[in-house]
C-alpha positions in Angstrom: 0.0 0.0 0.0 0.8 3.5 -0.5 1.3 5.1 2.9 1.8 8.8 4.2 3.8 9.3 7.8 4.6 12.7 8.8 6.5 13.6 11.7 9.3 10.5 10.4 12.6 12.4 11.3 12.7 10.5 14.3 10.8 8.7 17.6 7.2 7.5 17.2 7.0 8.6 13.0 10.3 7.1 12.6 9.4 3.7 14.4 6.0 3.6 12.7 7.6 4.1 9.0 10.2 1.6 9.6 7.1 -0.4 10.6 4.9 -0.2 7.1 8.7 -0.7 5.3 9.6 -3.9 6.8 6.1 -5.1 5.5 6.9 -3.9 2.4 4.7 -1.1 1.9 5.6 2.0 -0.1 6.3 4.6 2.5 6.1 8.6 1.8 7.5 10.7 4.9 6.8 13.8 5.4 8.9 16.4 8.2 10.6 19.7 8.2 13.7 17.8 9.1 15.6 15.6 7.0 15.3 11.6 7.4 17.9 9.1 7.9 16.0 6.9 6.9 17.4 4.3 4.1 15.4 2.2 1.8 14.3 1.7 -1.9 10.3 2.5 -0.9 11.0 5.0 1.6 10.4 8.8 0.2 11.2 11.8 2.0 9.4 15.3 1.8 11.1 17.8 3.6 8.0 20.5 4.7 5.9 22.1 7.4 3.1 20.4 7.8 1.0 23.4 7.7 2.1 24.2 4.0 -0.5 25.6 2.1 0.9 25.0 -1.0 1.7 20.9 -0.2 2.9 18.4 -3.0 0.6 16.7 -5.1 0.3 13.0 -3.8 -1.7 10.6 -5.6 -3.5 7.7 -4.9 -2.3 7.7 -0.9 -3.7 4.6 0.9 -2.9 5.1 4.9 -2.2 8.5 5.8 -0.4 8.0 9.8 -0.6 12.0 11.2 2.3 11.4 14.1 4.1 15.2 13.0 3.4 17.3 16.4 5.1 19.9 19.2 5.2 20.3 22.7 4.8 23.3 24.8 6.1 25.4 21.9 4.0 28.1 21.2 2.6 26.5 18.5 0.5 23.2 19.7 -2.3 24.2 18.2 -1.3 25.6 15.0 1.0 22.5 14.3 -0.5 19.4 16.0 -4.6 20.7 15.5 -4.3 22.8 12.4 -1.4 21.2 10.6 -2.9 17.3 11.0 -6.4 18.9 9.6 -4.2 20.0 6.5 -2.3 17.2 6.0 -5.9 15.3 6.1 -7.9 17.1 4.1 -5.2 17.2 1.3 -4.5 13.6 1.1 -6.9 11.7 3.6 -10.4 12.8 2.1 -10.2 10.7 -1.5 -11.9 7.7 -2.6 -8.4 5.7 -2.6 -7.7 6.0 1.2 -8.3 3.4 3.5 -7.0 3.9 6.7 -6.1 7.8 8.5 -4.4 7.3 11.8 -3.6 9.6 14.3 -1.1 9.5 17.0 -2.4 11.7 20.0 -2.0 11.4 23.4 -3.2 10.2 27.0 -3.5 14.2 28.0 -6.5 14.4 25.5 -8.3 12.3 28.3 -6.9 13.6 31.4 -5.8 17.2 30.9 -3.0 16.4 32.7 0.0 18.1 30.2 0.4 21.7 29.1 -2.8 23.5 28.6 -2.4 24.4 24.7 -0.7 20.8 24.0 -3.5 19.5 25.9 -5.9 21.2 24.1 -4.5 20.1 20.1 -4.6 16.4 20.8 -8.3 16.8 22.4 -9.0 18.2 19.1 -7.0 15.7 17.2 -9.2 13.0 19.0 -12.4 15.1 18.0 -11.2 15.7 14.6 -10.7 11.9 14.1 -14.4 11.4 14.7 -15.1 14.2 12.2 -12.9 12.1 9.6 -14.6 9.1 10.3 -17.4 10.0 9.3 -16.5 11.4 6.2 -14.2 8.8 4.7 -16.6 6.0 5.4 -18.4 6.1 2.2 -15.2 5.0 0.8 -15.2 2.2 3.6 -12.2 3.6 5.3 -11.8 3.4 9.0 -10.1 6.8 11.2 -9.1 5.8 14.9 -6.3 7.6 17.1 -3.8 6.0 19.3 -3.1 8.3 22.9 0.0 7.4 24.2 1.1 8.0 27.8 4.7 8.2 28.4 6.9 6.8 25.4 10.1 6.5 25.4 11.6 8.7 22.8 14.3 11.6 22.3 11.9 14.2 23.6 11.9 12.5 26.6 15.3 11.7 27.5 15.9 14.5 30.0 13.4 12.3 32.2 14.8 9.0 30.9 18.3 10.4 32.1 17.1 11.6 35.4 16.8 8.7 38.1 14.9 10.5 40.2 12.2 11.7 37.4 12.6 8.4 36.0 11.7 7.0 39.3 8.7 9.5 39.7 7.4 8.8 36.2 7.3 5.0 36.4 5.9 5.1 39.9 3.1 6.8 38.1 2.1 3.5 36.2 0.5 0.3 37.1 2.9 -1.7 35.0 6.3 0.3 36.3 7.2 1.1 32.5 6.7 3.6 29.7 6.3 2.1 26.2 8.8 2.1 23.2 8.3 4.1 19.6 8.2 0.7 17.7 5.2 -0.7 20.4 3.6 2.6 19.3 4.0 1.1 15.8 2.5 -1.5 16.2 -0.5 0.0 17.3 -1.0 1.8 14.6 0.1 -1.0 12.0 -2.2 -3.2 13.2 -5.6 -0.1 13.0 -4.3 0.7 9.4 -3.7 -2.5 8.0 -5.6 -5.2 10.1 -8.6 -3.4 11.2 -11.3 -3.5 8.8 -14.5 -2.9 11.3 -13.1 -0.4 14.0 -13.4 3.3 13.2 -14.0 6.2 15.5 -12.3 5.3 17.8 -8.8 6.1 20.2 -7.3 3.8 21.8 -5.5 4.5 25.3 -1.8 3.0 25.8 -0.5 4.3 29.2 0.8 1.4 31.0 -2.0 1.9 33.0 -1.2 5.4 34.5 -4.5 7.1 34.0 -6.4 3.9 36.0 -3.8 3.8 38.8 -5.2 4.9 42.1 -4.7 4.4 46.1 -7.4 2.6 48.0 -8.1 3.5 51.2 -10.7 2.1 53.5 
């Protein structure tokens, strides 16, 4: 299949087009960085998401939005606005079959920055919205939201015992997931899910659910 990642310069879109390439899928990567990623199917577009004037693209098949910021200044414009334009260019034709989204466990519990918060909420609702739309051409749209992953962005809490500590202590199953777990995730809702759309799936190692009884 023809597939679209943005965000594949490194960490979850990295892991996730090295995913769809070792299943030999044709893979199109899309980031404002360059890739160092090496193979005969992979493709790299180097541009901002939120390009008005994006490359034509035919014919794409599974479109993964993973390209996103953290407490930047710009959450909104790049993780709510620039996955809509991404989307609407190449995820609202009759050849697509799958549009994943990679947003994350603060969409359900608030409990990030307030405008990083606030763009994956609207990824989640957004998702929905392309559901519905892309079903007439039996396409499915679901989101994954992610707790803590363990990625670049977060090394200076990987490479902090004591935050480390604090973080995993957080989580039922003492552990954050990896980028290529992430992957797999969204592999599996592109390619192997035919009847599930609509919806987001939680991975947080059990952090939201994790709570004190007392009696």
């Amino acid at each position: 299949m023809k597939v679209l990642v943005t965000g594949t310069s490194s960490g979850i879109g990295r892991a996730i087009a090295l995913k769809f390439l070792s299943e030999n899928h044709t893979v199109i990567g899309m980031d404002i960085q360059d890739s160092t990623i090496e193979n005969d199917n992979y493709t790299h577009i180097k541009r901002d998401i939120l390009d008005r004037n994006l490359p034509k693209i035919d014919g794409v098949e599974v479109l993964v939005n993973n390209a996103g910021v953290q407490e930047s200044g710009r959450d909104i414009d790049i993780n709510l606005k620039g996955t809509i334009n991404i989307t609407e260019a190449y995820g609202i034709q009759s050849s697509i079959k799958s549009v994943v989204f990679i947003a994350s466990a603060s969409a359900r519990t608030g409990a990030e920055f307030p405008e990083y918060v606030a763009s994956k909420g609207g990824m989640v609702a957004y998702m929905k919205n392309v559901a519905l739309r892309i079903a007439k051409y039996g396409a499915t749209s679901n989101s994954i939201s992610a707790g803590g992953v363990e990625t670049k962005l977060n090394e200076h809490i990987m490479n902090s015992k004591k935050l480390w500590n604090e973080v995993l202590n957080e989580t039922l199953l003492n552990k954050w997931a990896k980028a290529e777990e992430i992957a797999e995730f969204a592999y599996f809702i592109a390619v192997k899910n035919k009847s599930m759309t609509g919806e987001d799936i939680f991975v947080d190692n059990g952090e939201a659910l994790k709570s004190n009884f007392v009696w």
